[in-house]
N, C-alpha and C positions, 0 to 999 in steps of 0.2 A: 504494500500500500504506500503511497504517497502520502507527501506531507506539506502543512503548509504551515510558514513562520509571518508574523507580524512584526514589521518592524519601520521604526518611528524615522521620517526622512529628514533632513535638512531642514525644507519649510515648516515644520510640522505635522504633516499630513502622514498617516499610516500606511505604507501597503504591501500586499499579503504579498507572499514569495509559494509558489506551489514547485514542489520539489519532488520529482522520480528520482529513483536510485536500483536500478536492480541490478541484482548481483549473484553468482553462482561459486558458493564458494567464498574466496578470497578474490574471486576474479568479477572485474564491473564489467556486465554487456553493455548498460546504460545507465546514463548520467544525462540530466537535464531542469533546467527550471524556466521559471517565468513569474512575471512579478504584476497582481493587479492592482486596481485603485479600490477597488471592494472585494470582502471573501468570500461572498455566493460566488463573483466573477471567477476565483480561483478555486474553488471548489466544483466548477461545471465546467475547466479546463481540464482539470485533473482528472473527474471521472472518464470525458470524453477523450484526451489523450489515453489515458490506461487502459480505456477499451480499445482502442487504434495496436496497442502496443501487444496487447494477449491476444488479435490476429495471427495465422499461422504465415510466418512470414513479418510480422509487423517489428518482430526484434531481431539487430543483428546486431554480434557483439562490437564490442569501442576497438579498433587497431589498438593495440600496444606503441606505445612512446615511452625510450626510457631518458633516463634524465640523460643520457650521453649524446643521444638526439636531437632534444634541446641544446646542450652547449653548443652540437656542432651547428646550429643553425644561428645560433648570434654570434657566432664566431664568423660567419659568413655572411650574415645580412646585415650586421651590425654598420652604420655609417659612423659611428664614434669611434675611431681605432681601438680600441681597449691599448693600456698600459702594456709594458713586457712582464712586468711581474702579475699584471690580472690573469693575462693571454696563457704562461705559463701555469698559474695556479688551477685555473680552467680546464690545462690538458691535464696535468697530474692529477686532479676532480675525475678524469675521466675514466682515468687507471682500475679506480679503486669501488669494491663493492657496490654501495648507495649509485653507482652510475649506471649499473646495466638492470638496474630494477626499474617495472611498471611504474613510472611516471604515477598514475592513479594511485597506486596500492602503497606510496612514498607517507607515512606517519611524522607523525612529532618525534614518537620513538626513534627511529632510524636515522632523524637526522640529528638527535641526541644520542645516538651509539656511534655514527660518522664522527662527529664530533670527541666524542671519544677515545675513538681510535685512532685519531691525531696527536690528541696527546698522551698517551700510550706508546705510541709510535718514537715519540721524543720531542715532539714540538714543542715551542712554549703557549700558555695561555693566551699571549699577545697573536702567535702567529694561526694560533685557530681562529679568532677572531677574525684577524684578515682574511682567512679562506672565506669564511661563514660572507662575510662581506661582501665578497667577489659572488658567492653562489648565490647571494639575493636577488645579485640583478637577474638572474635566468629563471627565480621564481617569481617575480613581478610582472614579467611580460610575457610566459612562456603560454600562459590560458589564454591571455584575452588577444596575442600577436597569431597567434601556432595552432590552439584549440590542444596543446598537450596540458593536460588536467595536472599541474605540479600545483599545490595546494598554500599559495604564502600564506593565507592565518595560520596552517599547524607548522609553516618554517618558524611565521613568528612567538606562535606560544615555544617551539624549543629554543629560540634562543634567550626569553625569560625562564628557562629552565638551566639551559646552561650558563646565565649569567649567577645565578642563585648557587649552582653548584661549582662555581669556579675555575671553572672548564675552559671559558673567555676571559679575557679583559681587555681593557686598553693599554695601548702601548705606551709607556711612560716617558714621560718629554725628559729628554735628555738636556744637563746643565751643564757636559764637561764642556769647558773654555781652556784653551791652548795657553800658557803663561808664554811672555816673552821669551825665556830662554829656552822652552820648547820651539817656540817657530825658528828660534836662531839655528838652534839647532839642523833642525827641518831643510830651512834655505840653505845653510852651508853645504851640507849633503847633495842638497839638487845641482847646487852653486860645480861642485866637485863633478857631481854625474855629467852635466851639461860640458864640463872641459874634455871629459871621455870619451863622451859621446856626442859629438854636436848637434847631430840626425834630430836627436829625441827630441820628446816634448817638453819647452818651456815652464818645467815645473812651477821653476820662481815663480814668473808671471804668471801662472796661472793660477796659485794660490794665493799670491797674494791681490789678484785682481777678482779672487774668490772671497777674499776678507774683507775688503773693503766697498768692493760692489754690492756683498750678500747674495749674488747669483750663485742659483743652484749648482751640481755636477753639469748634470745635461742639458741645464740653459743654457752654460756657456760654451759648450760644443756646439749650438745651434747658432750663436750671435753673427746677423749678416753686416757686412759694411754695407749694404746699401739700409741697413734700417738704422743705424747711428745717427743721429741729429747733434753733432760736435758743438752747433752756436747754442742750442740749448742743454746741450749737456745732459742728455736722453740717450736712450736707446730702446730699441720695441723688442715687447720678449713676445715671440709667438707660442701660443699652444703649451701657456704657462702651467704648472699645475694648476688645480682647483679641485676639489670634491666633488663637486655636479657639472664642472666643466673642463672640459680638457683642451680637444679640438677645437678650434676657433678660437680661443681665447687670446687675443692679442693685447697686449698692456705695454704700453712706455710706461717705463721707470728711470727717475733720477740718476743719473751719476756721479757717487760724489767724486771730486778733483781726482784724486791719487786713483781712482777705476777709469776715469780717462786718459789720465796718463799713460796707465798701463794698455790703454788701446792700441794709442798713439803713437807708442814705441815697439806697436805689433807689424811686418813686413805684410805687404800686400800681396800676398802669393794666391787668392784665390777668391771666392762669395766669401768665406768665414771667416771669421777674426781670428779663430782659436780652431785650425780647420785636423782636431784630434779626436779620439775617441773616449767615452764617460770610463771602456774598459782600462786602457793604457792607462787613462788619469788616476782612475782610482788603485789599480795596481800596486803604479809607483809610487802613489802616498803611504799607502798601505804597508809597502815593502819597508818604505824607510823608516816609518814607523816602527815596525820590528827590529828593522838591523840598529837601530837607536835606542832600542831599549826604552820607549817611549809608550806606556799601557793608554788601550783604551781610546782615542783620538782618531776620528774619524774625517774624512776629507768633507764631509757636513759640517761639524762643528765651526769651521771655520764662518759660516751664513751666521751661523748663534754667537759668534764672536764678532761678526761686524756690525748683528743689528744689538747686540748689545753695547757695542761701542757707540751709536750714535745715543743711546739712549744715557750713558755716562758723561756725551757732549752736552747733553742738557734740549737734544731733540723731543717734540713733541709725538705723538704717535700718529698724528697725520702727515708729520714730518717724515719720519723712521718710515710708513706704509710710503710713501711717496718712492723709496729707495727700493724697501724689499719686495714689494707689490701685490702685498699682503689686501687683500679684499676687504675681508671683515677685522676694525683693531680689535675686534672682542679677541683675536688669535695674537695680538703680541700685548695683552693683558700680563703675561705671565713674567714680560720686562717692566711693568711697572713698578717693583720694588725696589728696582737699580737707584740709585743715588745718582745727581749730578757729580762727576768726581774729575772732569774734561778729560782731554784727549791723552791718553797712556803712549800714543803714540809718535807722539811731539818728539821729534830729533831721533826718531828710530833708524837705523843703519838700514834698514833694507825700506826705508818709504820712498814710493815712486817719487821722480821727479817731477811735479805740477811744474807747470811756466806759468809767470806772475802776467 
């Protein structure tokens, strides 16, 4: 038998939802609803649909779609590029159990034993989180884009299930800042590498045009000379991060002096300012990190080290957003406890040379 729910809409007005479901088993032949403005009206759909349905011939079972299905079809129809790490997270989602099951028959349970067995696996609770994250977006659109029955209320009650059990969390905002005798460090190294090998990548320059610009790893592998604006001391970041926006996101952001300079003193060999890859960069920070005996310091921290320097200069947050190109200040709230204490880096040995 069918059934029919009552439920209170936006305007205020009620209406009835008449809902079939039959099922054989663990397996659904049929799934369907309809929603009227009165419940005689859903209750003389129902009968009449469920006599159409117990016709010989009136029911044929639902095709199977398993979640693997899904991914691969917003992997493919997708016009937002997905990130490399959603893109990857998505194929290794695919690998694994929860992928190759009915779409339909997909519980709260299962995707709180998925969850699970990520971190059983050895993940941390930060980085199931991130999977879970990546796998919402293929339960958000997967029914109403596809007609595959992936069920987001019961993703979302298990992920208030997994947040109560511990299972998730958020990833914790990282505070390590570089001291000065660690980047000294840092540049001497690259200083040395670059005499060795001349080929490579402009280490110096490009961490320190990471520190004081606040651009990302892989913003500034994309930075073109033809979107530099030098008279105003700009430059456009294309396909900036953002949360709900990636693709298209085009933002000019401020330069201050010393990330100009470090432009400026860049050779013109092609479209890019800085024409290397996020791999090679982070490698070699990474590397020298280690052979320096240097814990912990990541070629990020340097962003969190520039936008907390402007905030030490006595920048305001529409100021510092103007630089890092930060959307919402509610997200560099967490500089707000910085103290004016001006600029640490007044007569530092390795500060670009600005022209007056």
């Amino acid at each position: 038998m069918g059934s029919i729910l009552a439920r209170r809409r936006s305007d205020g007005t009620v209406g009835y939802t008449a809902q079939i479901v039959r099922k054989r088993g663990k397996e659904f032949l049929h799934r369907e609803a309809k929603t009227f403005d009165k419940e005689r009206e859903a209750k003389a759909w129902l009968r009449w649909r469920e006599a159409q349905l117990d016709r010989p011939g009136g029911l044929t079972p639902v095709p199977k779609a398993t979640l693997a299905e899904a991914i691969d079809r917003y992997l493919k129809e997708t016009t937002k590029a997905p990130g490399k790490t959603k893109a990857q997270v998505l194929r290794t989602i695919k690998t694994l159990p929860l992928a190759a099951m009915d779409s339909a028959a997909i519980g709260s349970e299962d995707i709180v034993a998925f969850a699970q067995g990520l971190l059983e696996g050895g993940r941390q609770p930060q980085t199931v989180n991130n999977y879970l994250s990546h796998l919402a977006s293929i339960f958000d659109i997967a029914k109403p884009a596809w007609g595959i029955p992936l069920d987001k209320e019961k993703f979302k009650a298990a992920l208030v299930v997994l947040r109560r059990l511990g299972t998730t969390s958020k990833s914790k905002k990282r505070d390590r800042r570089p001291t000065l005798a660690e980047l000294d460090r840092v540049l001497i190294h690259f200083t040395e590498r670059q005499a060795r090998a001349p080929d490579s990548a402009p280490m110096v320059k490009i961490a320190l045009f990471a520190l004081f610009s606040t651009r990302r790893q892989e913003e500034i592998t994309r930075l073109l000379w033809a979107d530099l604006d030098e008279r105003h001391s700009r430059i456009l970041i294309r396909d900036m991060k953002h949360p709900g926006q990636k693709l298209g996101n085009d933002v000019y952001v401020d330069l201050p002096p010393e990330a100009l300079a470090v432009i400026k003193s860049m050779p013109r060999t092609g479209d890019r300012i800085f024409p290397f890859s996020t791999d090679a960069i982070s490698a070699a920070f990474t590397r020298a990190c280690h052979v320096l005996g240097i814990d912990d310091l990541h070629f990020h921290d340097l962003r969190h080290e520039g936008v907390s320097r402007l905030f030490e200069m006595g920048r305001t947050i529409p100021q510092a957003a103007s630089v890092s190109g930060h959307r919402s200040w509610q997200s560099l709230q967490r500089y707000a406890h910085l103290r004016e204490t001006g600029d640490k880096y007044i007569g530092w040995r390795w500060l670009p040379k600005v022209d007056p």
